[in-house]
Backbone as a ProteinNet text record, in pm:
[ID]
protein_1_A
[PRIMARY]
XXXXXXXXXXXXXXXXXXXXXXXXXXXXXXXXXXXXXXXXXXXXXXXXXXXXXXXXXXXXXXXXXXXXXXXXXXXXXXXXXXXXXXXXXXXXXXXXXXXXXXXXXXXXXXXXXXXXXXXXXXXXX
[TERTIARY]
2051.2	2004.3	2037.8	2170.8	2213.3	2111	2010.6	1902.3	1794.7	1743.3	1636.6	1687.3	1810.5	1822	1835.6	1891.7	1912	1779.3	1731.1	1587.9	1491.7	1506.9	1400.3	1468.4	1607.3	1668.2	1672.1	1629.2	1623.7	1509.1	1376.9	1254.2	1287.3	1315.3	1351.4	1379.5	1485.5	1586.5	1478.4	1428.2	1252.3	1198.2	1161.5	1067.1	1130.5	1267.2	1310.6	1336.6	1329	1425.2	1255.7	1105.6	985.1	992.6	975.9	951.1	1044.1	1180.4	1279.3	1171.2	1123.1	1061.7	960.8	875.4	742.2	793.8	897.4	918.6	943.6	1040.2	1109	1015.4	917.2	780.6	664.1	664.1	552.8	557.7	624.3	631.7	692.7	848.1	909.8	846.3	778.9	737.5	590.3	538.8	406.3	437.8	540.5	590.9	679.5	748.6	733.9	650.1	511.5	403.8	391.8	375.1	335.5	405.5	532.5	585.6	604.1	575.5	569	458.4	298.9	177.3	181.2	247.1	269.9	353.5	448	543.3	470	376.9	263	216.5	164.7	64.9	104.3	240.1	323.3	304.6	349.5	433.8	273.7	158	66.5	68.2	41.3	95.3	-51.6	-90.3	-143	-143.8	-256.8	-215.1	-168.7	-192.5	-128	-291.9	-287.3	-379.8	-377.5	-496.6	-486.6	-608.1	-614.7	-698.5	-762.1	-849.2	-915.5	-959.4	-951.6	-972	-1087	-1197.6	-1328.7	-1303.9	-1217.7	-1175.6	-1241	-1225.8	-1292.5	-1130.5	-1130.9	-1002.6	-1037.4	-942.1	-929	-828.8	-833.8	-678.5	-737.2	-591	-611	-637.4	-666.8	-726.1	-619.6	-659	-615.9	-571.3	-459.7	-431.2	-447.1	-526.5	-517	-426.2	-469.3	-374.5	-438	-547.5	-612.6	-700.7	-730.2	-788.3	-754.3	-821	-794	-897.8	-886.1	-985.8	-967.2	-1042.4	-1021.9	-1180.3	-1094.9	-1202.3	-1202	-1360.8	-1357.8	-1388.8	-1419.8	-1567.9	-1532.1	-1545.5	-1499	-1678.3	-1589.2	-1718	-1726.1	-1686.6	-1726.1	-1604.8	-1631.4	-1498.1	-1599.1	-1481.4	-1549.5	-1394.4	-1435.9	-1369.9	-1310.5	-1181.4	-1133.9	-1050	-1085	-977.3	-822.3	-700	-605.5	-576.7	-613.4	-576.3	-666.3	-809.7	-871.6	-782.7	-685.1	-651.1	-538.2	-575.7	-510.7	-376.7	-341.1	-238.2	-206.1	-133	-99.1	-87	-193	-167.7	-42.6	-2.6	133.2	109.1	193.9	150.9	234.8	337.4	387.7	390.2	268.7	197.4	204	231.1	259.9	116.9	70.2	-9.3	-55.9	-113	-144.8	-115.2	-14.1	47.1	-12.6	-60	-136.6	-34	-97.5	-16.1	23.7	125.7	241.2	119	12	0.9	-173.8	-213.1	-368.3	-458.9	-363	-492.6	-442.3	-588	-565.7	-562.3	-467.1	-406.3	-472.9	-550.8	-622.9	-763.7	-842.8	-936.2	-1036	-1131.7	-1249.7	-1344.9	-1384.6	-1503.9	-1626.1	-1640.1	-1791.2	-1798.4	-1724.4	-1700.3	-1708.3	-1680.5	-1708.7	-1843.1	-1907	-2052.1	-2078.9	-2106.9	-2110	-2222.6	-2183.2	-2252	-2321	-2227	-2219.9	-2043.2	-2033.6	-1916.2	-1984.3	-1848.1	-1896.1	-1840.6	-1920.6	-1888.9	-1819.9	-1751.6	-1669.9	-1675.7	-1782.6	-1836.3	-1851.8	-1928.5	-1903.4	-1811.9	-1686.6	-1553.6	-1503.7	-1536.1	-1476.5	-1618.2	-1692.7	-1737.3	-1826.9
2252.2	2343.6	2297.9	2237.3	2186.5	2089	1989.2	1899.2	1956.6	2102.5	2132.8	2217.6	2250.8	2299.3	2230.1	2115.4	1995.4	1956.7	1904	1901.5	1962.4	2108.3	2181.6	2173	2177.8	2208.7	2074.9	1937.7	1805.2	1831.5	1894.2	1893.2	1990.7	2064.1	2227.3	2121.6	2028.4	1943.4	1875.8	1787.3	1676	1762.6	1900.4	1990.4	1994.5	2045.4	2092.6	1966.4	1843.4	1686.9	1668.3	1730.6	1692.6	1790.1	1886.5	1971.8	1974.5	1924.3	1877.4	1742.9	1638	1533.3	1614	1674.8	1713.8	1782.4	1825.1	1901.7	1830.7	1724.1	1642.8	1559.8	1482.7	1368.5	1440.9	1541	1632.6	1764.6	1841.8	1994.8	1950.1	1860.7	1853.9	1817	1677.8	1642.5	1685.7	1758	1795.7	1930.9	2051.8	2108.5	2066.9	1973.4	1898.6	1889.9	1797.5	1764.1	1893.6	2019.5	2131.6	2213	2184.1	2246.2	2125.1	2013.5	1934.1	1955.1	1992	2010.5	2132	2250.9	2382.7	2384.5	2291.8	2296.7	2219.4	2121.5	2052.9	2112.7	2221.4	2332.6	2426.8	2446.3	2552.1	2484.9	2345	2320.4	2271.1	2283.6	2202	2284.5	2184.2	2282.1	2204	2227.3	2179.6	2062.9	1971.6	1832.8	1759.6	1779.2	1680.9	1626.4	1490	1459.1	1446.5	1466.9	1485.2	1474	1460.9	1395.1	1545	1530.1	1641.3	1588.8	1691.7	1666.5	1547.6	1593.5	1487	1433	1348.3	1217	1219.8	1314	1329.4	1329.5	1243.7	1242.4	1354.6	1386.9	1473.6	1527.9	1581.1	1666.6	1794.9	1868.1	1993.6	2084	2168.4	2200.8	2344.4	2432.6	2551.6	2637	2672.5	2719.5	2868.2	2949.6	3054.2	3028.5	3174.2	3197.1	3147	3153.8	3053.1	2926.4	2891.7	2786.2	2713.8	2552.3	2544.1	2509.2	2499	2404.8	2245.2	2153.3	2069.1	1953.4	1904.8	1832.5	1680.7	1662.1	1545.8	1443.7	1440.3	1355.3	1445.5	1340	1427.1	1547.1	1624.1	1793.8	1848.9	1804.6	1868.1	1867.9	2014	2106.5	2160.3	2137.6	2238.2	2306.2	2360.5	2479.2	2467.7	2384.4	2396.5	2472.5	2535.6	2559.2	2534.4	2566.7	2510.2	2444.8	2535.3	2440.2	2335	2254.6	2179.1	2055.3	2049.5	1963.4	1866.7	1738.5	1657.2	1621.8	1572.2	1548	1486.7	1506.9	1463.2	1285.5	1241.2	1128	1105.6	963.9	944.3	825.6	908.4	855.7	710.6	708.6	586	432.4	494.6	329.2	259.4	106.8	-22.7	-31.8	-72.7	-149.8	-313.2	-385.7	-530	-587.8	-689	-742.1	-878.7	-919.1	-1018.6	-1138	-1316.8	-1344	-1336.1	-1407.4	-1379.9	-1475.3	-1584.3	-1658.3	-1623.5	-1516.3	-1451.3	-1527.5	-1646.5	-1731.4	-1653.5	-1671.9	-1607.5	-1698.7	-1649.7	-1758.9	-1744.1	-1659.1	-1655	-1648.3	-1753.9	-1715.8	-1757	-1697.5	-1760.3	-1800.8	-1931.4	-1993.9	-1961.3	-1895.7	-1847.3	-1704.2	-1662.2	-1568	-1395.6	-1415.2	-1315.8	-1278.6	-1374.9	-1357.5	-1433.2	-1353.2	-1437	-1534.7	-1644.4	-1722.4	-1842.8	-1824.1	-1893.1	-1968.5	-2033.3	-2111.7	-2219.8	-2276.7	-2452.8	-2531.9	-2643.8	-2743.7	-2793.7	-2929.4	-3004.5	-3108.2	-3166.8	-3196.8	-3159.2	-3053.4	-3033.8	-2961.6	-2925	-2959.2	-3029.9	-3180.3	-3279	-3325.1	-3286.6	-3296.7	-3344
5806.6	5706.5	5565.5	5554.4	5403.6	5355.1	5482.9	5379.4	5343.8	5405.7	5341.4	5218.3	5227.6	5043.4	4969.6	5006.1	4866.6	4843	4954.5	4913.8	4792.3	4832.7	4738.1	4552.9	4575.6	4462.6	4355.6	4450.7	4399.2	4347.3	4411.7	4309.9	4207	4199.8	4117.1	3994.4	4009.1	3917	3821	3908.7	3873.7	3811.4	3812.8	3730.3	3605.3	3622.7	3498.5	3418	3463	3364.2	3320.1	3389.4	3343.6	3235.3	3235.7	3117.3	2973.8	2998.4	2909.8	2801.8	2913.3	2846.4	2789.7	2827.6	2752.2	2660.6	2655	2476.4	2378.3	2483.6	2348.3	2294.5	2388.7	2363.5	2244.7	2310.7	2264.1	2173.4	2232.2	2148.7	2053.3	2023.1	1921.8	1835.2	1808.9	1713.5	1652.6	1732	1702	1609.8	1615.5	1516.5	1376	1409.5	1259.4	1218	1240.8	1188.6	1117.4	1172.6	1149.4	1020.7	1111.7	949.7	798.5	825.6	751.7	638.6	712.2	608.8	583.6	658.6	552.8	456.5	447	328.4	220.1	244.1	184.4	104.4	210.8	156.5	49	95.5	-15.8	-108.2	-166.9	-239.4	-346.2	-324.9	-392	-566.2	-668.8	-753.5	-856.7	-996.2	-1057.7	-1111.4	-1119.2	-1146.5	-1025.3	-919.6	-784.9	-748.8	-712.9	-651	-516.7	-447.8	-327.5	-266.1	-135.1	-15.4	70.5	48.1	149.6	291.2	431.1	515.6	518.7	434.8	439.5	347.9	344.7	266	124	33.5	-91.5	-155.7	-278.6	-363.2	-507.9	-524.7	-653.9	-700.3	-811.3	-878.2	-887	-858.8	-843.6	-1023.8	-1007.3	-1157.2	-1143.6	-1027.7	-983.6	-883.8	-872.8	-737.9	-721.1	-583	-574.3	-419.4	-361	-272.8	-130.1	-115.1	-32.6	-48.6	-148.9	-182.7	-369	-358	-541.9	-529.1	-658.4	-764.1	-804.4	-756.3	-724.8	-795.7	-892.2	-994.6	-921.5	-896.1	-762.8	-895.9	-1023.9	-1070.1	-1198.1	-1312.8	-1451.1	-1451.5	-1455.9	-1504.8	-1403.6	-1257.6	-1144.2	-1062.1	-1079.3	-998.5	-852.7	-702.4	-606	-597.4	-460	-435.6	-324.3	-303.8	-177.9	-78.2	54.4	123.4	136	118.4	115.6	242.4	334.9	472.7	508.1	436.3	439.4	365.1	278.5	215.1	350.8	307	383.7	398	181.1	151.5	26	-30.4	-160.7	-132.8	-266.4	-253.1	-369.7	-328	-393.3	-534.2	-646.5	-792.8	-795.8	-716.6	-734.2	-643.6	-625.8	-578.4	-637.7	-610	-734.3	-716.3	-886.1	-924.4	-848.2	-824.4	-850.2	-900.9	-902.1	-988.4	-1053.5	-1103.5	-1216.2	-1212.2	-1229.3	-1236.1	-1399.9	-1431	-1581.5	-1682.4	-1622.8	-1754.2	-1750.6	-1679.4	-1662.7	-1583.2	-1505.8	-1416.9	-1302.8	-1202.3	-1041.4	-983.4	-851.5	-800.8	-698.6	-595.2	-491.7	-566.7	-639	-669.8	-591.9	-528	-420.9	-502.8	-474.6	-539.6	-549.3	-387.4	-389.6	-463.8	-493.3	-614.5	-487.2	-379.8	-266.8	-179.5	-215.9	-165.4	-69.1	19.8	204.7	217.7	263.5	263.4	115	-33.9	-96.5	-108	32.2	0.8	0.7	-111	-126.8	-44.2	-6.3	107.9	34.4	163.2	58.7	-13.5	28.7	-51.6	-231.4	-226.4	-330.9	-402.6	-327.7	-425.3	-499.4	-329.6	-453.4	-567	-573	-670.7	-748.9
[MASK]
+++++++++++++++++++++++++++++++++++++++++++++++++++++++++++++++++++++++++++++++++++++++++++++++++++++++++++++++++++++++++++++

């Protein structure tokens, strides 16, 4: 009689060490995510640029309590959902850095146009 209780209580065990993983794999981090873009959401304020679900960039002009104002294109303001917004894009992206004496150092000859590369000919010249 003692192996058919260990038995059942060994799967009982397997259930509960499965559902432990699916929280930690899954539920946990999928509520971060969550509370991550509502604090997003809180925090959007005037002047932030930002990414809308349909990948349209713009600065915010105005915030109401469910949606802003959101100038995509100088003169043209729409009207966005707050929970449509994706995410603040970030102002401190580095620039491109140039080289120091104004020549480019990756410069392509065919100037980017497919199918005008030069042989080698006429490199050398």
């Amino acid at each position: 009689m003692t192996i058919a209780a260990s038995g059942g209580s060994g799967f009982f065990l397997i259930i509960i060490v499965a559902f432990l993983l699916l929280w930690l794999i899954v539920v946990r981090p999928q509520k971060r995510r969550q509370n991550q873009q509502q604090q997003m959401i809180g925090d959007l304020r005037v002047g932030d640029e930002i990414l809308t679900a349909g990948g349209i960039y713009g600065t915010i002009l105005d915030v109401d309590e469910d949606q802003v104002t959101v100038e995509i294109a100088p003169k043209v303001e729409v009207q966005v959902a707050r929970r449509a917004i994706a995410g603040v894009t970030r102002e401190d992206e580095p620039e491109p850095e140039e080289a120091a004496d104004g020549s480019e150092q990756d410069a392509d000859p065919s100037g980017g146009i497919p199918g005008n590369e030069a042989s080698e000919e006429e490199k050398r010249g």
